[in-house]
C-alpha positions as CSV (number, residue, x, y, z in Angstrom):
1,X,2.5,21.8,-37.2
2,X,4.3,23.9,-34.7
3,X,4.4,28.0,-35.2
4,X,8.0,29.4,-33.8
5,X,8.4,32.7,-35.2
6,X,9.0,32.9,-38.9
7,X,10.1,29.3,-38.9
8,X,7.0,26.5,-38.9
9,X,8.0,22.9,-38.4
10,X,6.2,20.0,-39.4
11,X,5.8,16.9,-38.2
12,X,4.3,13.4,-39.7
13,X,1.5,12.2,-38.2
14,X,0.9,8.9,-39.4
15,X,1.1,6.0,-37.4
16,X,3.6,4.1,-39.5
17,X,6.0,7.1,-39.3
18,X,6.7,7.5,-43.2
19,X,4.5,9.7,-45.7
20,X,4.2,9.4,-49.0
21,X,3.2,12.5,-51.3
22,X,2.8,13.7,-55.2
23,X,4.6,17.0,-56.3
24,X,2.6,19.1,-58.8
25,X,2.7,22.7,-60.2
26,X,0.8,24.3,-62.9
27,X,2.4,27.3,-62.1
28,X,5.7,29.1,-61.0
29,X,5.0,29.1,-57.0
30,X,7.2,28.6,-53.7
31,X,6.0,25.5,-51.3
32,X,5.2,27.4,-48.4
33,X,7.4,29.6,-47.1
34,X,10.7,29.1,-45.2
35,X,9.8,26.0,-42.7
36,X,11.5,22.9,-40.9
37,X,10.5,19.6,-40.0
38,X,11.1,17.3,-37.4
39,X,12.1,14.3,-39.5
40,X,13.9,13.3,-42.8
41,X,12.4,14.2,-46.2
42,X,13.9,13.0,-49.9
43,X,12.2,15.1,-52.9
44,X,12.6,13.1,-56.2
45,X,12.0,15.7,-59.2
46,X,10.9,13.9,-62.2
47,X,9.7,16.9,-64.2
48,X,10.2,20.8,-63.8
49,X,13.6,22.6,-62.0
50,X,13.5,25.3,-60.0
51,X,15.5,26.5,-56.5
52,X,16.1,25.0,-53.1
53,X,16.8,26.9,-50.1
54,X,18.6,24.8,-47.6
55,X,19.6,26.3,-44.3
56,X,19.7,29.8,-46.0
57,X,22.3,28.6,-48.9
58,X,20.0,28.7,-52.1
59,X,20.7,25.6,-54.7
60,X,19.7,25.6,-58.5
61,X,18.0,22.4,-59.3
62,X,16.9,20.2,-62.8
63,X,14.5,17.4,-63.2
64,X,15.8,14.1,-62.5
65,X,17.0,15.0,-59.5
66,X,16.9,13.8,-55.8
67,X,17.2,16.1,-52.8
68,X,17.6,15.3,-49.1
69,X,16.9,17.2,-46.9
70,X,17.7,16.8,-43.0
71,X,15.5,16.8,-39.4
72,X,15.5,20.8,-38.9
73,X,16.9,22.1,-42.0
74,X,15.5,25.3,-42.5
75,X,13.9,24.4,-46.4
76,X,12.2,26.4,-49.1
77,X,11.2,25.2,-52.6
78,X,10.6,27.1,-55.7
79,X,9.2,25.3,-58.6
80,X,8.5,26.2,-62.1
81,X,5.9,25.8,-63.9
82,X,4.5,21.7,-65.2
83,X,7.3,20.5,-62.2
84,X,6.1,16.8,-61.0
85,X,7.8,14.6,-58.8
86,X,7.4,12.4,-55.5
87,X,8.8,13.3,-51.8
88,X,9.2,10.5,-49.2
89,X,9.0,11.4,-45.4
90,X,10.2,9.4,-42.7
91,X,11.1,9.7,-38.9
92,X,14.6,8.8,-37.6
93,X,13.2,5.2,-36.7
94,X,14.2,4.4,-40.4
95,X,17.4,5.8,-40.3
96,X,18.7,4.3,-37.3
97,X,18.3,0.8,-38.4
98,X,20.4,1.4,-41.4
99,X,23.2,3.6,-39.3
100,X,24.1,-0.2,-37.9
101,X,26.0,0.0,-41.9
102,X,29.3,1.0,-42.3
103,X,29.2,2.2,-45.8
104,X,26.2,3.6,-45.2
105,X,27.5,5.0,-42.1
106,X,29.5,7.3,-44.8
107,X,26.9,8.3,-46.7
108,X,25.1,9.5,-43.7
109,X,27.4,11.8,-42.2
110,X,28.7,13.4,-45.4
111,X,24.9,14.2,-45.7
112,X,24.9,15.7,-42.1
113,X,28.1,17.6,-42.6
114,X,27.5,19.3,-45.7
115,X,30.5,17.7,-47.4
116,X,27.9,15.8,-50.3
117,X,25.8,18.7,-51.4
118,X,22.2,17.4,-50.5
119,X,21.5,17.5,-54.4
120,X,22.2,15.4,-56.4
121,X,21.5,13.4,-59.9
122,X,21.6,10.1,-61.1
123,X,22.5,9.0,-64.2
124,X,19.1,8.6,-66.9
125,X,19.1,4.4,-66.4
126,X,19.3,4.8,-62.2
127,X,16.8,7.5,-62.1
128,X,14.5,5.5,-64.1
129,X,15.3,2.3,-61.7
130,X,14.8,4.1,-58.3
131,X,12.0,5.7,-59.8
132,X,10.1,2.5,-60.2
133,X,11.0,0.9,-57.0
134,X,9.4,4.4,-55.7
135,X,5.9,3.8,-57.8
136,X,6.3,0.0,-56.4
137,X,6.8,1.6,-53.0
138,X,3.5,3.7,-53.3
139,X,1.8,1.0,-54.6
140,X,2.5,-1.2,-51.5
141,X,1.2,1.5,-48.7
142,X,-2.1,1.0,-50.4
143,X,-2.6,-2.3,-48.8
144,X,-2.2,-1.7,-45.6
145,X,-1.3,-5.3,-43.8
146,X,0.5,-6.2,-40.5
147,X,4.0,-6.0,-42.6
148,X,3.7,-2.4,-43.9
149,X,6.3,-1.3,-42.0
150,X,9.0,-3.4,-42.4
151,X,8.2,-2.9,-46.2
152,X,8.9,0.0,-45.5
153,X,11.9,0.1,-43.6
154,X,13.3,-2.3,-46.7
155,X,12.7,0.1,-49.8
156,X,14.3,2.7,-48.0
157,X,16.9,0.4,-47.0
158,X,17.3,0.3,-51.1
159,X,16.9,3.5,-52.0
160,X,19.3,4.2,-49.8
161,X,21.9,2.0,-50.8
162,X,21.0,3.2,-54.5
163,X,22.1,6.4,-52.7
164,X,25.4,5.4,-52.1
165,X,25.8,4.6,-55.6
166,X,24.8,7.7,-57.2
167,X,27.2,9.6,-54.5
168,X,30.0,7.4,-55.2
169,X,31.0,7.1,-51.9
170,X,32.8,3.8,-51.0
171,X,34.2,2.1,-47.7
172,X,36.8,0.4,-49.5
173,X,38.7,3.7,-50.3
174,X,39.1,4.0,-46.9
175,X,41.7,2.1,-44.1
176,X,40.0,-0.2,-41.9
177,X,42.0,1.6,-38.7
178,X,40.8,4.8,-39.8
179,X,37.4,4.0,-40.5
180,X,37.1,2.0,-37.0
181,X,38.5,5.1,-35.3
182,X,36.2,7.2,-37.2
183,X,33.1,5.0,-36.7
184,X,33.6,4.9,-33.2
185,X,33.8,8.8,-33.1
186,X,31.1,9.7,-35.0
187,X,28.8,7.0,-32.9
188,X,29.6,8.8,-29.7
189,X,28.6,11.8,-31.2
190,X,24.9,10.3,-33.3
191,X,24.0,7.3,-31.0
192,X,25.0,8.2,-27.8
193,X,24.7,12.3,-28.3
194,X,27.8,13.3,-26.6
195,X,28.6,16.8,-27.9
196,X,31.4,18.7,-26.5
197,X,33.0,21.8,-28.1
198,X,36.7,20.1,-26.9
199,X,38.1,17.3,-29.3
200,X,40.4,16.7,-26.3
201,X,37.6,15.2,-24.8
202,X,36.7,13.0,-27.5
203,X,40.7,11.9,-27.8
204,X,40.0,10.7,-24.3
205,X,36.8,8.5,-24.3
206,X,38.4,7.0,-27.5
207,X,41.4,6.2,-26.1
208,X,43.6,8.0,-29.0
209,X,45.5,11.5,-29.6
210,X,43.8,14.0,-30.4
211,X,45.9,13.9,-34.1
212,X,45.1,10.6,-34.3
213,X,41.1,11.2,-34.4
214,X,41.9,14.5,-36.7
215,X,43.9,12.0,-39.1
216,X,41.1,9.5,-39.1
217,X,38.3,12.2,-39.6
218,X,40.6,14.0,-42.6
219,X,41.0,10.6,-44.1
220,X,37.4,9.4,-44.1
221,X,35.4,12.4,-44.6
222,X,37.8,15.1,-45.3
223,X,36.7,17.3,-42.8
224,X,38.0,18.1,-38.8
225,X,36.8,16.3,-36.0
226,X,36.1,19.9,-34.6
227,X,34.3,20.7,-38.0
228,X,32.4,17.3,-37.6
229,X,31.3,18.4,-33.7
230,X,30.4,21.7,-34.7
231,X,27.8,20.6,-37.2
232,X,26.2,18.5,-35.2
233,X,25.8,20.8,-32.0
234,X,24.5,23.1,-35.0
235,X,21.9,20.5,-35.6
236,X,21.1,19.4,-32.1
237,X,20.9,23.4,-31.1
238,X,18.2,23.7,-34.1
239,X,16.7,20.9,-32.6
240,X,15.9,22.1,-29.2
241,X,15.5,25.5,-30.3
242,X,12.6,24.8,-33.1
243,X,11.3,21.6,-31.6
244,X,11.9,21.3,-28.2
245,X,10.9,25.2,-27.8
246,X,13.8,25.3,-25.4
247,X,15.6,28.8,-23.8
248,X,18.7,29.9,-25.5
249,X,19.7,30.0,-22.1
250,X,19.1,25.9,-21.5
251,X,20.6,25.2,-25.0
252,X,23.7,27.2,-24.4
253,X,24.3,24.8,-21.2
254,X,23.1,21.5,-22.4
255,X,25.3,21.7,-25.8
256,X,28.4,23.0,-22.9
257,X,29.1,26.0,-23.8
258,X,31.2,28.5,-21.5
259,X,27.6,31.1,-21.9
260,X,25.1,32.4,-23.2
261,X,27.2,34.5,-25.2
262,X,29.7,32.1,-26.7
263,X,26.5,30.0,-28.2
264,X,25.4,32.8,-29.5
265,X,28.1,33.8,-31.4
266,X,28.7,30.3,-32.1
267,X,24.8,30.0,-33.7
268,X,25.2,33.3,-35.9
269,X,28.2,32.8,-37.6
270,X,26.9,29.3,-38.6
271,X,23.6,30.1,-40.0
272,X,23.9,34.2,-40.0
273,X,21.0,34.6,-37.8
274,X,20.6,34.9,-33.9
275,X,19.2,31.9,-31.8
276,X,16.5,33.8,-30.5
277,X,14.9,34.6,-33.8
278,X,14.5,30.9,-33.6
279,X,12.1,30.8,-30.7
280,X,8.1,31.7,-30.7
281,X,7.7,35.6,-31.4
């Protein structure tokens, strides 16, 4: 566990990348305090409600519920009193096997862009299904063989796709020559990191006009290309800020913008607080 300032991150230390853990309360209490953590986390409230504070907007919560939460999301729970649940935590090693999925594709970056709010409920019968392929899922990590991981990587794959379900997202509401422009987009962006505050330059490296990409973003994830860019330089600048303990200065440049400045007032009126009360007091 890294200290930076207010903010802690934490980060899993097992070998197989993944952590499995038991959610408990007796009493009305917040799980630490505000904090982040280097890789994805899904909380799974069987029992109990309570709030969630994800990157500073605050979200009322029930049992049955299932909340995701992203690499460097600033995160704070508060839970009543006889809450129980489970919480899965895996690295991006997981993830990126199933980005190779177009539908899931969909799921993913309506996650990452705040479109699907990161809450969300099943119905009773699906709860009570992914709950048991969770219980099966703890079950396997106590025998700990030479295929443990790719157990792994397959429940989540599951869950998952139980998670496209439940958001009722689904690739065939959307054109194949949208979604292949889109795709390609949003890979240059996630698999290959380019981030660059001009969609012009995106247009380019794809080939298209730059209303073509915004038609293809609007129509697949009802958001802007430069909305889309935006929140992930917000997540890669919260990245190298909180993790990567980097200078506001260096993050500025790397993530192109014109200074210090500009990032600056980029960063605040995104999360309403200053990059530098991001870094180690």
């Amino acid at each position: 566990m890294k200290k930076t300032g207010t903010i802690k991150i934490h980060s899993l230390k097992n070998y197989l990348d993944f952590e499995f853990g038991i959610i408990e309360s007796n009493f009305a209490c917040s799980i630490v305090s505000e904090h982040s953590h280097s890789h994805w986390t899904m909380f799974i409230f069987d029992e109990g409600e309570g709030k969630h504070l994800l990157d500073f907007k605050m979200f009322d919560f029930q049992c049955k519920s299932i909340h995701i939460v992203q690499p460097y999301q600033i995160h704070q729970l508060i839970i009543t009193p006889a809450s129980s649940g489970l919480v899965l935590m895996f690295d991006e090693y997981y993830f990126d096997k199933l980005q190779a999925d177009k539908e899931f594709l969909l799921v993913f970056t309506a996650l990452k862009l705040g479109k699907t709010i990161p809450i969300f409920y099943p119905t009773e019968i699906d709860f009570k299904h992914l709950w048991n392929i969770l219980i099966i899922l703890k079950d396997e990590l106590n025998i700990q063989d030479i295929y443990i991981r790719t157990k792994v990587s397959n429940y989540l794959n599951i869950i998952f796709c139980q998670c496209i379900k439940y958001l009722k997202i689904s690739i065939n509401e959307v054109k194949s020559e949208y979604l292949n422009l889109y795709y390609a987009f949003i890979s240059l962006i996630i698999e290959k990191n380019i981030l660059h505050p001009s969609i012009d330059n995106y247009a380019k490296k794809l080939a298209c006009s730059t209303k073509q990409l915004r038609s293809a973003c609007v129509y697949c994830s009802g958001i802007t290309p430069l909305k889309i860019v935006h929140s992930c330089i917000l997540h890669q600048a919260k990245k190298m800020l909180l993790f990567e303990q980097k200078s506001v200065k260096d993050v500025a440049y790397e993530l192109n913008f014109t200074d210090i400045a500009h990032f600056t007032h980029f960063f605040k009126a995104k999360t309403g607080r200053l990059p530098s009360k991001f870094k180690i007091c």
